[in-house]
C-alpha positions, 0 to 999 in steps of 0.5 A: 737774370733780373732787369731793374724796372725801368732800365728796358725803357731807358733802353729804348728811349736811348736808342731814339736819342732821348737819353743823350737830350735829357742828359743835356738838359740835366748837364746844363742845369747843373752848371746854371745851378752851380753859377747861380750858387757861385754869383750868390757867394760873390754877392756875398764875399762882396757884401761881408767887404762893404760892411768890413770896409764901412766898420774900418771907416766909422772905427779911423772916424770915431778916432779922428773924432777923438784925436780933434777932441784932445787937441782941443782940450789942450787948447 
């Protein structure tokens, strides 16, 4: 029966506790990967709203603009 070739030292480094501590490290930069990864999305849910928001706004001003200038041409 073969052993796959690093799993004597894996052995090894888990009974001195290393394993559990590299896992650590790995769980923990995942979840700081996995929050990076959903501030980015927010920043950019956030940015889509502000432009969605900002074409709302010049689309009533063009409309309002239009409506001022009806009213003065009926004057």
């Amino acid at each position: 029966m073969s052993v796959e070739p690093g799993w004597a030292e894996r052995a090894r480094r888990y009974e001195r506790g290393e394993v559990e501590e590299e896992e650590e490290e790995d769980r923990k930069k995942r979840r700081t990967r996995k929050r990076r990864r959903y501030e980015r999305e927010e920043v950019e849910e956030e940015e889509e709203e502000e432009e969605e928001e900002e074409e709302e706004e010049e689309e009533e001003e063009e409309e309002e603009e239009k409506r001022e200038m009806e009213v003065q041409e009926e004057i």
